[in-house]
Legacy VTK file of the C-alpha trace (Angstrom):
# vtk DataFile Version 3.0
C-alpha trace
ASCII
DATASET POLYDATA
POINTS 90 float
0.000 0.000 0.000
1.125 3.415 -0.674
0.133 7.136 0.708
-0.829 9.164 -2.518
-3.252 12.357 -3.608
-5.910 12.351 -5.756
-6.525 15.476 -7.750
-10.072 15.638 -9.647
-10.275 18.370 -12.118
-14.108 19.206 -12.673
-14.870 21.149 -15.953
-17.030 20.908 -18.779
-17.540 17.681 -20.966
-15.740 19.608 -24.198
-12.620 18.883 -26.429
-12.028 15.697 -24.795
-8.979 15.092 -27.523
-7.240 18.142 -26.592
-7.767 16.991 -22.987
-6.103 14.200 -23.149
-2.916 15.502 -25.438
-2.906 17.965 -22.981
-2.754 15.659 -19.965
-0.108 13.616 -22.251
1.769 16.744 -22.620
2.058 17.040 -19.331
3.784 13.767 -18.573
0.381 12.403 -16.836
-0.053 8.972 -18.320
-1.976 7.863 -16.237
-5.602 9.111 -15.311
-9.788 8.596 -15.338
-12.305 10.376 -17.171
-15.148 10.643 -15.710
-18.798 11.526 -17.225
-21.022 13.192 -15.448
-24.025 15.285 -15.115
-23.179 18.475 -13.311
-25.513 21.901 -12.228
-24.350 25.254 -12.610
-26.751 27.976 -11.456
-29.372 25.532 -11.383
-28.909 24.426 -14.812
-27.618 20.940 -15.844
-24.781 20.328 -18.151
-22.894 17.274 -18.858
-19.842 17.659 -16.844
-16.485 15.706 -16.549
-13.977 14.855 -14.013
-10.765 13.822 -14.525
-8.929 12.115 -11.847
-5.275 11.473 -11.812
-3.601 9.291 -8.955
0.295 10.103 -7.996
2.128 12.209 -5.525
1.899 15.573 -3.869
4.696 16.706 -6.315
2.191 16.419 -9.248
0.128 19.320 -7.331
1.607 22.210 -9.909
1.199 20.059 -12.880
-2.150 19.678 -12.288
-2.838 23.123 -11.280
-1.204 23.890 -15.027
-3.413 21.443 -16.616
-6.916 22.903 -14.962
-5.957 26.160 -16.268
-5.030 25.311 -19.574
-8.846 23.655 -19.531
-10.317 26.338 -18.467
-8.776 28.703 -21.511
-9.233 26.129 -24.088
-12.680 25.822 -23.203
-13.255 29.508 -22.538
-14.322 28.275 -18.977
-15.014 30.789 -16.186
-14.440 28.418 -13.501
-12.361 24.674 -13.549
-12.777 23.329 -10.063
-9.802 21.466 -8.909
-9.713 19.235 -5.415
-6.998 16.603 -3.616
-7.265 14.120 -0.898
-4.674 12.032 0.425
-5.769 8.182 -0.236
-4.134 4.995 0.072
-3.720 2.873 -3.039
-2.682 -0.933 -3.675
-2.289 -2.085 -6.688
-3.975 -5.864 -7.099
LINES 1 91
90 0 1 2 3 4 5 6 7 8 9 10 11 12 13 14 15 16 17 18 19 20 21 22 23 24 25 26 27 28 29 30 31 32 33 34 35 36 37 38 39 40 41 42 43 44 45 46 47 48 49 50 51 52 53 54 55 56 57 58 59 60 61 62 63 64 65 66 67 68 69 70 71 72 73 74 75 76 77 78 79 80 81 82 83 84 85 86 87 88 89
């Protein structure tokens, strides 16, 4: 078992090519998209997360990454969170 974070990047379900090159770009390999219905202002739209699974070092990466989102989408928010988990791989 091993300590990690997991960062979820929330943001609109657009461009989900140039997400992933961008994700690739940014040496993250590894990661989960996520479909999803989201609200904003009370009105739906189809949402996405994208979770990625490393260490703490990745935080500024990822921080890049949500705000490279948010200007290729023309986004006015990107909502990015991380929790500390514990993952085994089985």
């Amino acid at each position: 078992m091993k300590t990690q974070m997991m960062f979820d990047i929330y943001t609109e379900d657009v461009k989900r090519e140039e997400i992933c090159g961008t994700l690739l770009s940014f040496g993250i390999s590894s990661f989960t998209l996520i479909p999803v219905c989201g609200f904003d202002k009370g009105c739906s739209e189809q949402s996405l997360i994208i979770r990625i699974i490393g260490s703490a070092s990745l935080l500024e990466n990822v921080k890049k990454i949500g705000w490279n989102i948010k200007h290729t989408n023309l986004q006015a928010t990107v909502l990015l969170s991380s929790y500390n988990c514990i993952t085994e791989i089985l």
